[in-house]
C-alpha positions as a Markdown table, in Angstrom:
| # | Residue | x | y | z |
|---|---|---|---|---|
| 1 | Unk | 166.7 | 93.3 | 187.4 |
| 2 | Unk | 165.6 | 89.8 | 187.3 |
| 3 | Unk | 164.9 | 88.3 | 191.0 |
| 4 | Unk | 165.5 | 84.7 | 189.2 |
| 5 | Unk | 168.7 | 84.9 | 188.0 |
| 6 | Unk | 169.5 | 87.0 | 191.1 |
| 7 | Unk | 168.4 | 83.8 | 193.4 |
| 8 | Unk | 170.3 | 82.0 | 191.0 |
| 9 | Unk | 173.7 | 83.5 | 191.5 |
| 10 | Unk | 173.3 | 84.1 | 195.5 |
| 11 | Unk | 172.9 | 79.8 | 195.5 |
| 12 | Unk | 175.9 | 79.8 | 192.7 |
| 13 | Unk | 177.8 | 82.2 | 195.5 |
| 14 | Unk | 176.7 | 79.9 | 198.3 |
| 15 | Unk | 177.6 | 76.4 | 196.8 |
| 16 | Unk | 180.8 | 77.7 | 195.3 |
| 17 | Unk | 184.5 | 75.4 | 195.9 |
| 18 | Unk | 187.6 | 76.5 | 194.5 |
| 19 | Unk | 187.6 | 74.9 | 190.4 |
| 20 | Unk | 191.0 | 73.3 | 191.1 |
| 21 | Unk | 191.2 | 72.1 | 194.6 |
| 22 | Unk | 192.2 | 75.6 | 195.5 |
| 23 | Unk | 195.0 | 75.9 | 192.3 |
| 24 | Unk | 195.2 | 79.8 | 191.1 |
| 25 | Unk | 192.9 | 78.8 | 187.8 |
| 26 | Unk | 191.3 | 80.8 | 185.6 |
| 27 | Unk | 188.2 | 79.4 | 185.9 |
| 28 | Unk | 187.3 | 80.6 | 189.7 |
| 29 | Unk | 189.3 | 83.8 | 188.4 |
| 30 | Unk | 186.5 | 84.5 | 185.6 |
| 31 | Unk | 183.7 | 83.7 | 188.6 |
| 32 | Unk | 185.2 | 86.5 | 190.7 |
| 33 | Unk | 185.1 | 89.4 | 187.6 |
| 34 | Unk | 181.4 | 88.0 | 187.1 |
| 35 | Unk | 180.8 | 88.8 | 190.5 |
| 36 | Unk | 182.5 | 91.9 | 190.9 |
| 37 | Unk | 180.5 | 93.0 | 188.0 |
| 38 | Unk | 177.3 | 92.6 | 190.1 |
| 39 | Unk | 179.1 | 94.6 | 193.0 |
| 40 | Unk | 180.0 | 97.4 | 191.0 |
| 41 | Unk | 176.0 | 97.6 | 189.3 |
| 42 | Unk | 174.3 | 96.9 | 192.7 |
| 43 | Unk | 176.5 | 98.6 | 195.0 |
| 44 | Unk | 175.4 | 95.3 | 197.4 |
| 45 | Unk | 178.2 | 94.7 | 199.6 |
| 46 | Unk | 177.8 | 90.9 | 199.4 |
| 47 | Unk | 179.4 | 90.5 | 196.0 |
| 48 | Unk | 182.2 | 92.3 | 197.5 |
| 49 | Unk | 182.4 | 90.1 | 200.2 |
| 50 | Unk | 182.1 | 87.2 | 198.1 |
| 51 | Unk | 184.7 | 88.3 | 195.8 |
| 52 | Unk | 187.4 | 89.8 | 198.8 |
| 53 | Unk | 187.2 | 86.4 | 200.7 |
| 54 | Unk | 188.3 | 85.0 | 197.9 |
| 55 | Unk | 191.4 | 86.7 | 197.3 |
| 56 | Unk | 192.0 | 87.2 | 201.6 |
| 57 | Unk | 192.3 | 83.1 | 201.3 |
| 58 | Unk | 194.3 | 83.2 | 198.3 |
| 59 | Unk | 197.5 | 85.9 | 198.8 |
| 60 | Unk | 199.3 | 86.0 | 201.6 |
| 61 | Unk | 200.1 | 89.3 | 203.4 |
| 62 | Unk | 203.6 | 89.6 | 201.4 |
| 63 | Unk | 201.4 | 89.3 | 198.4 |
| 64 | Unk | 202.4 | 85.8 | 197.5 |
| 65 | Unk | 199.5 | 83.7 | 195.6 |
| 66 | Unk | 199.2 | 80.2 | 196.4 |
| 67 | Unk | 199.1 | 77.6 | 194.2 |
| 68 | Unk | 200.5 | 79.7 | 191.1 |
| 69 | Unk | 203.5 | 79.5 | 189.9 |
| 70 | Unk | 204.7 | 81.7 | 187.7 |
| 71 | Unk | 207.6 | 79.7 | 186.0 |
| 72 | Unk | 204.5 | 78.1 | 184.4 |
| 73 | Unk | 204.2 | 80.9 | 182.0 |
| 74 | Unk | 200.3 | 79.8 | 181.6 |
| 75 | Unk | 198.4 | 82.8 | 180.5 |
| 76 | Unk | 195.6 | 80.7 | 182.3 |
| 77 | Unk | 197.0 | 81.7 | 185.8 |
| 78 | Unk | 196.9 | 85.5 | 184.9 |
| 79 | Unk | 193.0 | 85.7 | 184.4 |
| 80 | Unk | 192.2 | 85.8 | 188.4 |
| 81 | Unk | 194.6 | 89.0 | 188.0 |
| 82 | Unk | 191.3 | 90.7 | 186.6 |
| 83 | Unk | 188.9 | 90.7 | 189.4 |
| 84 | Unk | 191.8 | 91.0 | 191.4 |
| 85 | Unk | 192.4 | 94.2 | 189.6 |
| 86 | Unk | 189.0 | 95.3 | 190.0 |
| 87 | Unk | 189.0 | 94.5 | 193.7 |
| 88 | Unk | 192.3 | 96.5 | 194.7 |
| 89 | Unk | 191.0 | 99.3 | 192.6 |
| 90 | Unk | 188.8 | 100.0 | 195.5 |
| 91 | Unk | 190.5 | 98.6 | 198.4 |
| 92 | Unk | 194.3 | 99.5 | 197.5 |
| 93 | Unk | 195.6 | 97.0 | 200.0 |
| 94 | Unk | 199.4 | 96.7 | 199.3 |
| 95 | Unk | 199.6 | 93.0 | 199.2 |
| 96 | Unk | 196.6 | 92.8 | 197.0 |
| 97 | Unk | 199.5 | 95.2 | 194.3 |
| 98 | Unk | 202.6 | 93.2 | 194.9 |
| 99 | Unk | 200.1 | 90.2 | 193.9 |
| 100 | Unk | 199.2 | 92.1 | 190.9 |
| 101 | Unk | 203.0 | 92.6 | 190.1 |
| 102 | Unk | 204.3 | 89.3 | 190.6 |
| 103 | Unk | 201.1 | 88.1 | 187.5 |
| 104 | Unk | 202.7 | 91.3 | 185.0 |
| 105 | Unk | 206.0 | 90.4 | 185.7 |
| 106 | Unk | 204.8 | 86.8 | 184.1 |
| 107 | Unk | 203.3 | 88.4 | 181.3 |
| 108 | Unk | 206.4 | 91.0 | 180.6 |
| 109 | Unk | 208.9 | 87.3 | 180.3 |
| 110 | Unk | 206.0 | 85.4 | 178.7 |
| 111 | Unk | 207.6 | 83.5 | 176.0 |
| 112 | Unk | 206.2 | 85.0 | 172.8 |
| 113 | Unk | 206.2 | 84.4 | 168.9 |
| 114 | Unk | 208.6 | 86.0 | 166.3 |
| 115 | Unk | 205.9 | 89.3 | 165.9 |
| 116 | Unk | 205.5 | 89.7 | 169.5 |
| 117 | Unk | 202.4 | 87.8 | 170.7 |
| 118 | Unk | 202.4 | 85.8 | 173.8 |
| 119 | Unk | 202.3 | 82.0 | 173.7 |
| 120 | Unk | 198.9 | 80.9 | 174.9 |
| 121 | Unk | 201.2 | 78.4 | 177.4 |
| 122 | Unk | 205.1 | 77.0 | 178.0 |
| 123 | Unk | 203.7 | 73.8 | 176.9 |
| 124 | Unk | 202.1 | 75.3 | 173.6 |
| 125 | Unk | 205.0 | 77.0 | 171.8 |
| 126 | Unk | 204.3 | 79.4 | 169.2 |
| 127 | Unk | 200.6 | 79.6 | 169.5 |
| 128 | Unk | 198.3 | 82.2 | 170.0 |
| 129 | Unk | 194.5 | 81.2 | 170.9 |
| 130 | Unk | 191.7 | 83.5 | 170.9 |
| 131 | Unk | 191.2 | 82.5 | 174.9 |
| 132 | Unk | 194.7 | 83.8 | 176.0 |
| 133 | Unk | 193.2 | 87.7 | 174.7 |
| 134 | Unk | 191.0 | 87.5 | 177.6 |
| 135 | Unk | 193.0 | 85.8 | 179.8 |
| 136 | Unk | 196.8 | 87.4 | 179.5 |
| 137 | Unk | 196.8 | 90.1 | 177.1 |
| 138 | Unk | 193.2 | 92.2 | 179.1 |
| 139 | Unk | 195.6 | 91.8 | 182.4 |
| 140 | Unk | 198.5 | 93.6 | 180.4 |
| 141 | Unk | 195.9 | 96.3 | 179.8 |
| 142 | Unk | 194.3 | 96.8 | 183.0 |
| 143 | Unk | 197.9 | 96.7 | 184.3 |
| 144 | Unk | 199.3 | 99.5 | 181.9 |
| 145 | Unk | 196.3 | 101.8 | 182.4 |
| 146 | Unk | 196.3 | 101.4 | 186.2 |
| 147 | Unk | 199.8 | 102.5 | 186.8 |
| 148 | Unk | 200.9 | 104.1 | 183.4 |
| 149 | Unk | 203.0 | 101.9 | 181.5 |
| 150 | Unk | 202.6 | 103.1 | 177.8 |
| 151 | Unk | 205.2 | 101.0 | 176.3 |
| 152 | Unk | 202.5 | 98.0 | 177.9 |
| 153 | Unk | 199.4 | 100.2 | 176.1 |
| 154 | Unk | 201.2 | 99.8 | 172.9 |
| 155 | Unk | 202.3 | 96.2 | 173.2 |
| 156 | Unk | 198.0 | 95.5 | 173.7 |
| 157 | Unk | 197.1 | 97.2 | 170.3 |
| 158 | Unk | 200.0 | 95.8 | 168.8 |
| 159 | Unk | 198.9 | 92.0 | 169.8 |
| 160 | Unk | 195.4 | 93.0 | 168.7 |
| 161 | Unk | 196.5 | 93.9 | 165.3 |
| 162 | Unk | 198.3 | 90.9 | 165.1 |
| 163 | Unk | 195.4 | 88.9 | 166.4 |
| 164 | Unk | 193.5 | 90.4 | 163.3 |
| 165 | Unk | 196.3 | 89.8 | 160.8 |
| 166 | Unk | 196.8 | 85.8 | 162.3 |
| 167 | Unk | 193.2 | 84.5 | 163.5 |
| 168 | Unk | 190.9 | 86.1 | 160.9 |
| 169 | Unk | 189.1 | 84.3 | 158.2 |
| 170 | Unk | 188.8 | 86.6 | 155.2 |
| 171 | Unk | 187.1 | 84.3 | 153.0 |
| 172 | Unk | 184.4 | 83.2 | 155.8 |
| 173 | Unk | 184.8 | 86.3 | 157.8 |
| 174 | Unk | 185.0 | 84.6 | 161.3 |
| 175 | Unk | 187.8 | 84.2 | 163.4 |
| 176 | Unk | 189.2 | 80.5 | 164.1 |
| 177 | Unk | 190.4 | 79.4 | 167.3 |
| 178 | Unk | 194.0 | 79.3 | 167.0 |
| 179 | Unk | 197.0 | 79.9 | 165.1 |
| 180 | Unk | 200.3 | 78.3 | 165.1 |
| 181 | Unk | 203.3 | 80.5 | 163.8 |
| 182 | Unk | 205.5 | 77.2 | 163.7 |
| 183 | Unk | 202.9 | 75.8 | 161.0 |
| 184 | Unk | 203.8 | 72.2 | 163.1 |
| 185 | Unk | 200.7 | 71.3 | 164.7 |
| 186 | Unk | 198.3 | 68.7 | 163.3 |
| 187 | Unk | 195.6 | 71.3 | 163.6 |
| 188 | Unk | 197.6 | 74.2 | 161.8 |
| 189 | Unk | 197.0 | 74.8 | 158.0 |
| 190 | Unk | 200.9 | 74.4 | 156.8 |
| 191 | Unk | 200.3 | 77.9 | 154.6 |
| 192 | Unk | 198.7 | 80.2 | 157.1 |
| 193 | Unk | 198.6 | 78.4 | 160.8 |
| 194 | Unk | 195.2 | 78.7 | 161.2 |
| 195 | Unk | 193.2 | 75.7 | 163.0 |
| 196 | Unk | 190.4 | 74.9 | 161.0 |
| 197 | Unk | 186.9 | 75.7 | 162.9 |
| 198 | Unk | 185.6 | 78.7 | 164.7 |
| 199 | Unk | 184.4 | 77.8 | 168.6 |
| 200 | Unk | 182.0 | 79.9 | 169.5 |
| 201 | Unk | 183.5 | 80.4 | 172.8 |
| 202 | Unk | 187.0 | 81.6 | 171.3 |
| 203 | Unk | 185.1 | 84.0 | 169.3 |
| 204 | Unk | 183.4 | 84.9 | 172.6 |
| 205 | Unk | 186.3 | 85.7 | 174.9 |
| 206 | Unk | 187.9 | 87.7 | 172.5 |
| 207 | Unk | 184.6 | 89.4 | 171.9 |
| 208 | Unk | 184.4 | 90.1 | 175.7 |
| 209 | Unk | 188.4 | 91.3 | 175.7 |
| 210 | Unk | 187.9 | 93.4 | 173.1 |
| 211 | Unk | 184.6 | 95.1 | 175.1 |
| 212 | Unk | 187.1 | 95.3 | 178.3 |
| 213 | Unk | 190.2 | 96.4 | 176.6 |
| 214 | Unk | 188.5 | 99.6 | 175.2 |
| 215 | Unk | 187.1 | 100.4 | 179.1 |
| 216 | Unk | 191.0 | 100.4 | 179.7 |
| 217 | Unk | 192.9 | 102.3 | 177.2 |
| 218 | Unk | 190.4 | 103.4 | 174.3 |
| 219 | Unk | 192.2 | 101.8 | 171.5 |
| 220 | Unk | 190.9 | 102.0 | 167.9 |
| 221 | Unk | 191.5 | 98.4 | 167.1 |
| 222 | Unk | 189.1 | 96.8 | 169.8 |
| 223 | Unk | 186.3 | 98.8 | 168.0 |
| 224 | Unk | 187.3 | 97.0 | 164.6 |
| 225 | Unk | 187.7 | 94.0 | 166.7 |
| 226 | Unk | 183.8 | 93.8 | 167.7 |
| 227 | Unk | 182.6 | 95.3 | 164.1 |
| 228 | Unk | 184.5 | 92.2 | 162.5 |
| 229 | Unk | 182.9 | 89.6 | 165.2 |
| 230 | Unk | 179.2 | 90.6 | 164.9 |
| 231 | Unk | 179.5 | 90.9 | 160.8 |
| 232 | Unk | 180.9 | 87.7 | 161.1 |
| 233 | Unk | 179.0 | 86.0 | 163.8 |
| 234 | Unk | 175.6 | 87.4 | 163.1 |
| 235 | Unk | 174.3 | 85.1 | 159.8 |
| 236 | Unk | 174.7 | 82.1 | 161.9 |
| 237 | Unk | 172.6 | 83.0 | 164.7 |
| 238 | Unk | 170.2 | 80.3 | 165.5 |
| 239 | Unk | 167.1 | 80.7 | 167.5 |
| 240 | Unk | 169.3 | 83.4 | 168.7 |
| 241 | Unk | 171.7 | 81.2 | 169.9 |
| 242 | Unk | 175.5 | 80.4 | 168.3 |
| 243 | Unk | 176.3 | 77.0 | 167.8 |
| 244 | Unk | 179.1 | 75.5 | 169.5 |
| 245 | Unk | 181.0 | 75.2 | 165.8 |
| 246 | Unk | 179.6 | 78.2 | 164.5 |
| 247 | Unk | 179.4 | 77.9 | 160.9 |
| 248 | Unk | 178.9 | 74.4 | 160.8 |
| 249 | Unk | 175.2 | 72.7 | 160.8 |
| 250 | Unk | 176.4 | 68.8 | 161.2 |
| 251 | Unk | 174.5 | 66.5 | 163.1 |
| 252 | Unk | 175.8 | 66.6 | 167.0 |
| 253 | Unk | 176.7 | 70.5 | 166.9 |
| 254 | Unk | 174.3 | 72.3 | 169.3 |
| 255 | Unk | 173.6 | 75.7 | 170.4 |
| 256 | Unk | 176.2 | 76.8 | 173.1 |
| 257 | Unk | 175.5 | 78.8 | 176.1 |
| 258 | Unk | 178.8 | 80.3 | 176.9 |
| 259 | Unk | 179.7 | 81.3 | 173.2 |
| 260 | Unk | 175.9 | 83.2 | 173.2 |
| 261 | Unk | 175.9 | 85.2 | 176.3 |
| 262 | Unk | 179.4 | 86.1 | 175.9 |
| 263 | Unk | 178.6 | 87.4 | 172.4 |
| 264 | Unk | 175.8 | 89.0 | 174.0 |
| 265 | Unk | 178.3 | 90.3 | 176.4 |
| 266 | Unk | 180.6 | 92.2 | 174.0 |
| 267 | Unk | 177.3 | 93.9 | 172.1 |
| 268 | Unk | 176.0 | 95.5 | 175.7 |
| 269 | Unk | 179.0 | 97.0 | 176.9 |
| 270 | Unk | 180.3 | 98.0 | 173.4 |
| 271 | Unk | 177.0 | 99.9 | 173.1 |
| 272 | Unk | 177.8 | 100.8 | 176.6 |
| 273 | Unk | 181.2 | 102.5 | 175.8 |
| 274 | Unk | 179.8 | 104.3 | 172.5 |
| 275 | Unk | 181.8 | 102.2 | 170.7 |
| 276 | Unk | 178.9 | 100.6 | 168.8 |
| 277 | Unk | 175.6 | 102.0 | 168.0 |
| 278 | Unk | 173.0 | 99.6 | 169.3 |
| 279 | Unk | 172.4 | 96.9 | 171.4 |
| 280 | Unk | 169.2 | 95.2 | 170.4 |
| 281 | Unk | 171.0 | 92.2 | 169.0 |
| 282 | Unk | 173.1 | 92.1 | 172.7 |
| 283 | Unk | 170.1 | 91.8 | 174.7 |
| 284 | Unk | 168.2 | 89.6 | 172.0 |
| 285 | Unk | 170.8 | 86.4 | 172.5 |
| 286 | Unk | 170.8 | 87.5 | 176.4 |
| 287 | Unk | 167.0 | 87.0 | 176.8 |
| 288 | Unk | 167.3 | 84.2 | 174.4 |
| 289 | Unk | 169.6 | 81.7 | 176.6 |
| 290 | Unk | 167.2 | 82.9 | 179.6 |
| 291 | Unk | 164.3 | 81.2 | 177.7 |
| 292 | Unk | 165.7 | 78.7 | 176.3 |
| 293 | Unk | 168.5 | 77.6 | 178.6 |
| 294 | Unk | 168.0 | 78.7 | 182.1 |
| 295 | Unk | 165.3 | 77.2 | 184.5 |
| 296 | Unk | 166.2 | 79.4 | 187.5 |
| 297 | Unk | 168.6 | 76.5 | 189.1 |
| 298 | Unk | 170.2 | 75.3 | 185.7 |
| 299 | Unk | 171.7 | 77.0 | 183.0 |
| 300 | Unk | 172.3 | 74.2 | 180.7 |
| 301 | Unk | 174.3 | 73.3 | 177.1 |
| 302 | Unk | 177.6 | 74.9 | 178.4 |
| 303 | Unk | 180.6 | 73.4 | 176.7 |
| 304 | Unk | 183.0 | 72.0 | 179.3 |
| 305 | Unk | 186.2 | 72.7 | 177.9 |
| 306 | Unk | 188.2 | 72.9 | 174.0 |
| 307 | Unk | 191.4 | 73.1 | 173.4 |
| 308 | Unk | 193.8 | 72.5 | 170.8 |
| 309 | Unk | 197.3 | 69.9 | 170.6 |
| 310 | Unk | 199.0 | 66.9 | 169.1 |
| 311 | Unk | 196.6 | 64.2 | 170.5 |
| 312 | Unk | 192.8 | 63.9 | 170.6 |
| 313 | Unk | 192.1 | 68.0 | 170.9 |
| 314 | Unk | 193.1 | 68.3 | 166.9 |
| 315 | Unk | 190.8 | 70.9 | 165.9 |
| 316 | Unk | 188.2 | 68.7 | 164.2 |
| 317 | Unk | 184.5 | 68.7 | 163.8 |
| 318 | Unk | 184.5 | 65.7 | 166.0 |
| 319 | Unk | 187.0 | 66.6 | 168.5 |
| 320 | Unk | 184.8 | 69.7 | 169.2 |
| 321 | Unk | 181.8 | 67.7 | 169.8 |
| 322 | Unk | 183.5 | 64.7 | 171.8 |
| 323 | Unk | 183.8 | 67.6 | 174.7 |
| 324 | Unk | 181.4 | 67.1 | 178.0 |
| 325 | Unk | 178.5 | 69.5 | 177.5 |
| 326 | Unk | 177.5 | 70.3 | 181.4 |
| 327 | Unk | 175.2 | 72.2 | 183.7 |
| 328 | Unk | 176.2 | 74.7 | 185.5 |
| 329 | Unk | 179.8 | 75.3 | 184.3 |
| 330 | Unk | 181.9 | 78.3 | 185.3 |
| 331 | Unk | 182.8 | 79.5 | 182.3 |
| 332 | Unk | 179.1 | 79.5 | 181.2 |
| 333 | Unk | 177.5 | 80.9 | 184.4 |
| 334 | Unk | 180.6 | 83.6 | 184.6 |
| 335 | Unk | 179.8 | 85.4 | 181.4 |
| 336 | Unk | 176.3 | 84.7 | 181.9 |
| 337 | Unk | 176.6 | 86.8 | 185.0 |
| 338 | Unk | 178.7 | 89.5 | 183.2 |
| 339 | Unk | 176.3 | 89.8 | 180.4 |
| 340 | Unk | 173.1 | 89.9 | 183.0 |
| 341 | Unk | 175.3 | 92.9 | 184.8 |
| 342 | Unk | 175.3 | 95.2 | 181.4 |
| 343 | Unk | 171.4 | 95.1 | 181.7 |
| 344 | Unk | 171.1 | 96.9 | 184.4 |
């Protein structure tokens, strides 16, 4: 326990407004797992609150969610679905399951590529980014193990594989942020696909899936997964930190908070789940970005967002660092949050 950070996230709790105008987003969806983490470690009933609230305001008794729309076929708007998996596992109100179904029935006529993997959006056909394994392709396993869909558990750890076969960097041993099986985008290498850079926070979601995937269905891959990202990740370590283009030491690159502690993340509860045999290294980058990057109101040097397309986000060194670095940001303090739960 650390009373600091706990002050921090009860002010985080209180000061919290929907990310998007109250749009189904990810990014208040990633929030309410970080939170739900703290429930299930504390047993305090008002991260439960917290976290119910959110979903009672969001789906309607018939289980409709507001403000997502399916047709969309954003793998984006299936991340909430994880908390809200966590939440109906202990409450088991019916609406909470036909909200559940409407997000897999997405994700079961997700547009995908040729070997099966799901787009990482509609709008970006034929790619698979190392976000949308957190955000679609965990939901498709918590979804399978929760009400026994094996032909699911199968599709998971085949997309992993292929994640591993399509994203990873032999030659540098890292994993880049994105691959296009098109071969069309500015960004994509015209003989493999692969974008060019590793982000440390694509490296990090998929270090946290991976972590989260092997809690649901125990597959081999996720354990290779995690080996492959802390070889890979390790040499660069800074300070104890990951720098937002990992491999890269450029003027303008800067250690990144939400890369770090989700790194840190995947190390804790891999060592957790016996799947990796120490956690030093977990809790090293954790207390790190507490020192370095956390004053008790801030948590600073959080990217703001990266992406990947035909205009300005083209996968360069200086798209990467043209990105808002901010204060505060969900999709630091979320992971931050998760990674502070595994020390307990």
């Amino acid at each position: 326990m650390n009373s600091t950070i706990d002050k921090y996230i009860d002010r985080y709790m209180e000061l919290f407004t929907p990310y998007k105008a109250g749009r189904w987003c990810y990014e208040d969806g990633i929030l309410m797992t970080a939170i739900y983490d703290m429930y299930k470690v504390t047993g305090n009933k008002k991260y439960y609150d917290f976290v119910y609230n959110f979903y009672d305001n969001a789906i309607l008794p018939d289980g409709y969610i507001k403000e997502y729309n399916p047709l969309d076929y954003s793998i984006d708007d299936v991340c909430p679905g994880i908390g809200l998996m966590k939440l109906y596992r202990d409450c088991k109100e019916e609406r909470f399951a036909k909200a559940l179904e409407a997000m897999y029935d997405q994700m079961m006529k997700h547009p995908r590529t040729k070997e099966g993997s799901f787009w990482h959006k509609r709008i970006y056909p034929n790619q698979v980014w190392m976000d949308g394994i957190y955000m679609g392709v965990l939901y498709v396993a918590m979804y399978a193990n929760e009400f026994g869909i094996e032909e699911s558990k199968a599709d998971v750890d085949k997309q992993l594989h292929t994640l591993v076969k399509r994203l990873y960097d032999e030659d540098r041993k890292l994993f880049v942020h994105a691959y296009d099986e098109a071969k069309v985008m500015q960004w994509a290498d015209k003989q493999t696909g692969k974008s060019p850079n590793v982000w440390a926070r694509a490296c990090g979601w998929v270090m946290m899936a991976a972590a989260d995937i092997y809690e649901e269905l125990h597959l081999d891959i996720c354990k290779e997964i995690l080996e492959k990202q802390i070889e890979g990740l390790k040499p660069y370590l800074e300070e104890g930190m990951l720098y937002q283009l990992v491999d890269i030491r450029k003027e303008h690159n800067y250690l990144e908070t939400s890369g770090s502690v989700m790194f840190a993340y995947g190390i804790m509860k891999g060592k957790r789940l016996g799947i990796l045999a120490d956690d030093a290294l977990g809790h090293q980058v954790f207390d790190t970005v507490v020192a370095k990057e956390f004053d008790g109101r801030n948590l600073y040097n959080i990217c703001q967002v990266g992406g990947l397309d035909n205009f300005k986000r083209d996968g360069s060194f200086e798209y990467y660092m043209s990105e808002n670095i901010s204060v505060n940001e969900v999709k630091g303090v979320a992971p931050f949050i998760m990674a502070y739960s595994e020390t307990y």
